[in-house]
NUMAR-621861 format. One record per residue (C-alpha): residue in three letters; residue number from 1; x, y, z. Coordinates in Angstrom, 1 decimal. Example, Ala and Ser with C-alpha at 12.3 -4.5 7.8 and 13.67 -1.06 7.14 Angstrom:
NUMAR-621861
(Ala 1 (12.3 -4.5 7.8));
(Ser 2 (13.7 -1.1 7.1));
This chain:
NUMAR-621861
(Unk 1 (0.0 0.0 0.0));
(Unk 2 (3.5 2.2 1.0));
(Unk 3 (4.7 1.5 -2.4));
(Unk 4 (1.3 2.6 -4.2));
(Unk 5 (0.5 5.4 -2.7));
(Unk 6 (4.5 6.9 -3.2));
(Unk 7 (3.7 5.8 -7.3));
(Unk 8 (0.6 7.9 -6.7));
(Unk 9 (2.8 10.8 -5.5));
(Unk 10 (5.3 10.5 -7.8));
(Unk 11 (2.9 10.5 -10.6));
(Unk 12 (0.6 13.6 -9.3));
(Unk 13 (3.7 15.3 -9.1));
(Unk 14 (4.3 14.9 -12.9));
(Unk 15 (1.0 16.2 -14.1));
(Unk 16 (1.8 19.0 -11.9));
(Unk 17 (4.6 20.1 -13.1));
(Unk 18 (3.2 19.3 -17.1));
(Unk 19 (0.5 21.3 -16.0));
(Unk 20 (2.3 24.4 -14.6));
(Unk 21 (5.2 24.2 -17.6));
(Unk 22 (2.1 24.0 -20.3));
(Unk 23 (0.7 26.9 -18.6));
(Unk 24 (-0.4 30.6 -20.2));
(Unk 25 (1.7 32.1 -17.1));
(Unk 26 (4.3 29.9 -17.1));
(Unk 27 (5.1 30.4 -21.1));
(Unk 28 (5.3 34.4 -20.1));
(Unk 29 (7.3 34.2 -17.2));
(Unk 30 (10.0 32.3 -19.0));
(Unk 31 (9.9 34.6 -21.8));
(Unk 32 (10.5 36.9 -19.4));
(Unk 33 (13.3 35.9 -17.8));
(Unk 34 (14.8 35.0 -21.0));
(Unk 35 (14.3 38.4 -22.5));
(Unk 36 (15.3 40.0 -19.2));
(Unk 37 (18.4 37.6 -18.7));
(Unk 38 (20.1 38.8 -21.8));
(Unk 39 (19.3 42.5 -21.6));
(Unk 40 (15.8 42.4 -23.9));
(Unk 41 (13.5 45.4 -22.4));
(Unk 42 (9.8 44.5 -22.6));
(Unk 43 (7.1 46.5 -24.5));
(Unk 44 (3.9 46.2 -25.5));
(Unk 45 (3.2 48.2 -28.9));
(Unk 46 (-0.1 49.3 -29.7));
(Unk 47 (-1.5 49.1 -33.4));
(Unk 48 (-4.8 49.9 -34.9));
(Unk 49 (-5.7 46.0 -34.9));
(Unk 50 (-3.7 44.8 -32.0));
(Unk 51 (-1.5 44.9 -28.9));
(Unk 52 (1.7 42.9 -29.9));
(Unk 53 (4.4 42.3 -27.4));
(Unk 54 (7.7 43.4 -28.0));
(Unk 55 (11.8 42.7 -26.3));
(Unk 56 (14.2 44.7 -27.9));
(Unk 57 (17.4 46.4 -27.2));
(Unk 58 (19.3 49.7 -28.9));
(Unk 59 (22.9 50.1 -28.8));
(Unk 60 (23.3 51.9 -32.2));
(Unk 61 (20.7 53.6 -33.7));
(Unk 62 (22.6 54.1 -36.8));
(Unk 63 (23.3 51.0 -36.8));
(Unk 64 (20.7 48.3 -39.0));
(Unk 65 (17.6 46.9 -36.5));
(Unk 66 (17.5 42.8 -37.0));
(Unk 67 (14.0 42.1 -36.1));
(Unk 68 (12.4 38.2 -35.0));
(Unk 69 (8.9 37.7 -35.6));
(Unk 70 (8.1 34.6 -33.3));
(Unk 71 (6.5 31.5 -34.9));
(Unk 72 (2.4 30.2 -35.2));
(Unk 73 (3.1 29.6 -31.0));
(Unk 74 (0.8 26.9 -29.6));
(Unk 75 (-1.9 27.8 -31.7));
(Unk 76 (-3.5 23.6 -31.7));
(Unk 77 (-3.5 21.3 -29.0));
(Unk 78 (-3.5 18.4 -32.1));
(Unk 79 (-4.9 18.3 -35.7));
(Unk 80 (-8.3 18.6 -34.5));
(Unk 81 (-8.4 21.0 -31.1));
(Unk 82 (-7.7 24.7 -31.0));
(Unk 83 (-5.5 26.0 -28.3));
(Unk 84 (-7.3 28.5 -26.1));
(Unk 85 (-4.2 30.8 -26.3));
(Unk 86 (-1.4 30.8 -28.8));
(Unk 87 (1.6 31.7 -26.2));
(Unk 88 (4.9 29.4 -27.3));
(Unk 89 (5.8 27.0 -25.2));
(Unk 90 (9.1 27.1 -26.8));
(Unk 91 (9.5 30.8 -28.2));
(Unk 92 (12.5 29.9 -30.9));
(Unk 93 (12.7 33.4 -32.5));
(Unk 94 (13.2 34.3 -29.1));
(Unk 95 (16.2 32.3 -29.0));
(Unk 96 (17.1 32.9 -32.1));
(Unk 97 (17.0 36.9 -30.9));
(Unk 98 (19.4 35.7 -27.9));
(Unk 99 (22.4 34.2 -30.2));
(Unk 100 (22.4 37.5 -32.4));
(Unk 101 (25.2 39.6 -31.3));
(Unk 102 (23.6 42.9 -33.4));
(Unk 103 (23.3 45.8 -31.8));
(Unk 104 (20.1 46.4 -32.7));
(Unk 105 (17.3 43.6 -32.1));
(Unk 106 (13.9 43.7 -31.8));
(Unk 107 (11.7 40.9 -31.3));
(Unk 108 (7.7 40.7 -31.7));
(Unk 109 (5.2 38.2 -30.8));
(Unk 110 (2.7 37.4 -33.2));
(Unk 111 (-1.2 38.8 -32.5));
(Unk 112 (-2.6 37.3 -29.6));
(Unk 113 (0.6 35.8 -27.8));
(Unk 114 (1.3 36.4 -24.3));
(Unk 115 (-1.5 39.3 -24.2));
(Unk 116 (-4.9 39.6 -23.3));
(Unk 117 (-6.3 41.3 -25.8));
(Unk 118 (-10.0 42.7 -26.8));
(Unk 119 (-9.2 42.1 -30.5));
(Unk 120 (-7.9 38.6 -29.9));
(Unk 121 (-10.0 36.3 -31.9));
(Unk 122 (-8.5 32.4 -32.5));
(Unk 123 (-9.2 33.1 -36.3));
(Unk 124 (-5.9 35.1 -36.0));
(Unk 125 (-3.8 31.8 -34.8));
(Unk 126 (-5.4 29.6 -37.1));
(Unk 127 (-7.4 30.6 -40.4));
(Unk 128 (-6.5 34.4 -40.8));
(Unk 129 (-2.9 33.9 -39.1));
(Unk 130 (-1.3 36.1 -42.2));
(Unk 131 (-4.4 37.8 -42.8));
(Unk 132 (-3.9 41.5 -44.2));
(Unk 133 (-4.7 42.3 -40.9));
(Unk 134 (-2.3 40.6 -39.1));
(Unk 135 (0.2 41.4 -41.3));
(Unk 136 (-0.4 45.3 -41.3));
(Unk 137 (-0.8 44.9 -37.7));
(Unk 138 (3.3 43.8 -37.5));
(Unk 139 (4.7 46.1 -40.2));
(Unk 140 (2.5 49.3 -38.2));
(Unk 141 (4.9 47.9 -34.8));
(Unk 142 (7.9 47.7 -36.4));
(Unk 143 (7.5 50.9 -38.0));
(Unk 144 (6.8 53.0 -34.9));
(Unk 145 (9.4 51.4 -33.3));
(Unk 146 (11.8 52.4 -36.0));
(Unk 147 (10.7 55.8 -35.9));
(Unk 148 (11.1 56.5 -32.2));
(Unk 149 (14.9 54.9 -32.5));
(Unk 150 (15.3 56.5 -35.7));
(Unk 151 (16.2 53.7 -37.5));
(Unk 152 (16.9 53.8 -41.2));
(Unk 153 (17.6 50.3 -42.2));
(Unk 154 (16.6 46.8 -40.9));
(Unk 155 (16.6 43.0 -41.6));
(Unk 156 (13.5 41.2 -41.1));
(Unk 157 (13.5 37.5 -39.6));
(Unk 158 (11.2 34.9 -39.0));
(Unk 159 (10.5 31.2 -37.4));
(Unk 160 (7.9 29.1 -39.0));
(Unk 161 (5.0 31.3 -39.5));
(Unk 162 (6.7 34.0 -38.7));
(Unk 163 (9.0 33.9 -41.5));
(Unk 164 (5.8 34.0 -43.6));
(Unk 165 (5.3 37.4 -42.0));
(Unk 166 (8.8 38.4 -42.3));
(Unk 167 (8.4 38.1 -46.0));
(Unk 168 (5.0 39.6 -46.5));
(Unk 169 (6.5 42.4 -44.4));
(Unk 170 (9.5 42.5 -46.6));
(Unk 171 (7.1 42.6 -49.8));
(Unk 172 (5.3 46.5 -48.2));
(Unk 173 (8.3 48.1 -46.7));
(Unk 174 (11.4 49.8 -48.9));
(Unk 175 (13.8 49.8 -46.1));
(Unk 176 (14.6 45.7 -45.5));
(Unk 177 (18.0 44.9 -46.5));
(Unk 178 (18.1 41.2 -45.4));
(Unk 179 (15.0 38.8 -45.1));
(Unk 180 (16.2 35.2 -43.3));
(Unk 181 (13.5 32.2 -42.2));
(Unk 182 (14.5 29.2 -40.0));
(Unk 183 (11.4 26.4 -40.8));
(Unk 184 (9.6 29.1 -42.6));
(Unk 185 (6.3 28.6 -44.2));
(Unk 186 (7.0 30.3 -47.7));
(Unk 187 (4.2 28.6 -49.2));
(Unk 188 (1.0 28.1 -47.5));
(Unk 189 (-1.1 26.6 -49.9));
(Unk 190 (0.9 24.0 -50.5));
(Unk 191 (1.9 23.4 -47.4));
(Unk 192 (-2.2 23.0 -46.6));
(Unk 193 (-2.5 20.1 -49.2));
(Unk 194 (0.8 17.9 -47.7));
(Unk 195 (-1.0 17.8 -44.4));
(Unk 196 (-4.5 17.8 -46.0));
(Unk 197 (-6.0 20.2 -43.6));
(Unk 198 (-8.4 23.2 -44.1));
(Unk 199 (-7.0 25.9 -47.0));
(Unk 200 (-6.4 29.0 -45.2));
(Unk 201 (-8.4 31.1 -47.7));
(Unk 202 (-8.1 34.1 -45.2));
(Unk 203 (-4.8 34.7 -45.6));
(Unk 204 (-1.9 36.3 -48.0));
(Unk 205 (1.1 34.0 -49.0));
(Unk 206 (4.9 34.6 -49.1));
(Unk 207 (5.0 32.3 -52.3));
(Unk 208 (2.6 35.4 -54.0));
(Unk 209 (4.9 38.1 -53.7));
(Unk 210 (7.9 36.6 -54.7));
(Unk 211 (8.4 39.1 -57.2));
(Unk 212 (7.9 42.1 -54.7));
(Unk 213 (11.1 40.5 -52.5));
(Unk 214 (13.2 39.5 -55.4));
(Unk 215 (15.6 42.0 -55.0));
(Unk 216 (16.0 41.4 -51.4));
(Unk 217 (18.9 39.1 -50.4));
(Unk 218 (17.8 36.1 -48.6));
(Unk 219 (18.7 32.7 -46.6));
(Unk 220 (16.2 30.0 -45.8));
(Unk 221 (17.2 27.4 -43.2));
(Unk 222 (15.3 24.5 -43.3));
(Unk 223 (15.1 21.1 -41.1));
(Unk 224 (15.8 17.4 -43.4));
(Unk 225 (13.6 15.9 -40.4));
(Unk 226 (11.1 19.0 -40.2));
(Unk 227 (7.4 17.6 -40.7));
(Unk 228 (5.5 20.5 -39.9));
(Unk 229 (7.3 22.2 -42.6));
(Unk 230 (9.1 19.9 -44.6));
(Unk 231 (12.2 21.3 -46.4));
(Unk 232 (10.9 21.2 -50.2));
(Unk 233 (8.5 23.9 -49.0));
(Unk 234 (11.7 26.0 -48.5));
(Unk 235 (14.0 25.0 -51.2));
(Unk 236 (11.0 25.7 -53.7));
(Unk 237 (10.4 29.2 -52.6));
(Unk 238 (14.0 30.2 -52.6));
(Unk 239 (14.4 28.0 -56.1));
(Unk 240 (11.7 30.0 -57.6));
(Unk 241 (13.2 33.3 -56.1));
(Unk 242 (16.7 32.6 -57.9));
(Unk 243 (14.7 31.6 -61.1));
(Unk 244 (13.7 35.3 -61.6));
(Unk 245 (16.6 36.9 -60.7));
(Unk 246 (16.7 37.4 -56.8));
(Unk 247 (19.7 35.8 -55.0));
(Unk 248 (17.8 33.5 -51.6));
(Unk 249 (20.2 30.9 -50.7));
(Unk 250 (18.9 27.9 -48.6));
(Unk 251 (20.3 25.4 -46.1));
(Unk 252 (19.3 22.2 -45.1));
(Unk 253 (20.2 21.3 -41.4));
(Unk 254 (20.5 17.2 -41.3));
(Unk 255 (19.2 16.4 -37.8));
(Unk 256 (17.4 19.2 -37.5));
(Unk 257 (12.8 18.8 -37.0));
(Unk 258 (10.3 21.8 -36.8));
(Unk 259 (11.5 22.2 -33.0));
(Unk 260 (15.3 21.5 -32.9));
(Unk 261 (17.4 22.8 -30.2));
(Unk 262 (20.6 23.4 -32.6));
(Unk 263 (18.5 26.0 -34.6));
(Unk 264 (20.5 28.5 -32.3));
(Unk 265 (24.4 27.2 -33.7));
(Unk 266 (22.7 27.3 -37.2));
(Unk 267 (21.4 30.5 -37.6));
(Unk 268 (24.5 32.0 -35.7));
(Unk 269 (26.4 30.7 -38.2));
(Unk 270 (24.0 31.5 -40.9));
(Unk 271 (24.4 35.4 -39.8));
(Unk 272 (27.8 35.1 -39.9));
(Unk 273 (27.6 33.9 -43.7));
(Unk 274 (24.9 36.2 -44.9));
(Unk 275 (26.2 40.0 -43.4));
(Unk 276 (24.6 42.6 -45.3));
């Protein structure tokens, strides 16, 4: 009975702590003390559409702004449930953020991430997650914070999702220099039909304004064991990129899947390589 009721214990304690780690508080505070432990200051940026969460840091302002747009986030508990709230458990743009040794970085959440917001719908982490509005809603953030650190010239980044963004971005603005994805959903629609799931009819697609980016360099990082966004979805955007006379180069990591720890070596190394 000794020995059941310690199995009990030991097994209460588990779902405990799954519990607490898979919780909406717990995924802020350890943004939060991951921004805060490597000099991020938190702000939250107010757009016509949304509140969207911001860590950044200014040591230069003449120097270019590199800016991380954070992935989908936990937007679906599996194939078939939405998540109540899209906060990352693992925030890898975040990370990503961390390992750049810019002096300039800025890092935003996507709508609806680690906020309560009025306008916070699920709609915008699922079917209209690169809506126009969403995607007006990030280039309206980034561009006040460039104009109150009067910043000129900036590099646009993005994990999963978010390099979707970072590219739709890209395609509106006239003062990118540099767009780089790690796992980056570049094409939407096709990425929809692998995993034969609902089209998302709601939103714009990187692979449609391939000819508005063309003449920004670009690197694509992509995982050989990635099955949320397996690699050919990369290669072909930055194939079709180079076919009309942009210059995207691409990189497929071996071990790496959609969550990989190592992402952080790679895209170090993949800043070093691609310096504007």
């Amino acid at each position: 009975m000794k020995l059941n009721r310690e199995i009990l214990a030991v097994v209460f304690l588990f779902f405990a702590n799954s519990c607490a780690f898979n919780s909406v508080d717990y995924r802020i505070k350890y943004a939060d003390e991951l921004a805060a432990q490597n000099s991020l200051k938190k702000e939250i940026i107010k757009t016509q559409n949304f509140y969207l969460l911001t860590y950044s840091k200014i040591s230069n302002s003449k120097a270019t702004l590199n800016v991380y747009i954070e992935g989908d986030g936990f937007a679906w508990k599996n194939r078939y449930t939405i998540s109540e709230n899209p906060t990352p458990k693992n925030p890898v743009a975040l990370k990503l953020a961390i390992v750049d040794p810019n002096s300039n970085i800025l890092y935003i959440a996507r709508p609806c991430q680690y906020l309560i917001d009025p306008m916070c719908q699920e709609k915008f982490w699922t079917g209209s997650r690169f809506s126009k509005t969403v995607i007006d809603s990030t280039n309206e953030a980034i561009s006040q914070f460039a104009k109150k650190h009067k910043i000129k010239k900036m590099n646009l980044f993005g994990y999963s999702g978010g390099g979707a963004v970072a590219v739709l971005v890209g395609s509106i603005r006239h003062d990118v220099s540099l767009i780089g994805t790690v796992a980056g959903n570049l094409n939407h629609k096709e990425l929809m039909k692998l995993h034969e799931v609902t089209p998302l009819d709601d939103c714009l697609d990187a692979i449609d304004v391939i000819e508005k980016v063309k003449n920004i360099p670009q690197f694509h990082l992509a995982g050989a064991k990635d099955r949320s966004v397996p690699p050919e979805i990369v290669i072909s955007f930055a194939k079709r990129v180079n076919e009309i006379g942009g210059n995207a180069r691409f990189k497929i990591i071996d071990k790496a899947d959609h969550q990989y720890e190592g992402w952080g070596k790679n895209w170090k190394e993949a800043l070093e390589k691609n310096k504007d």
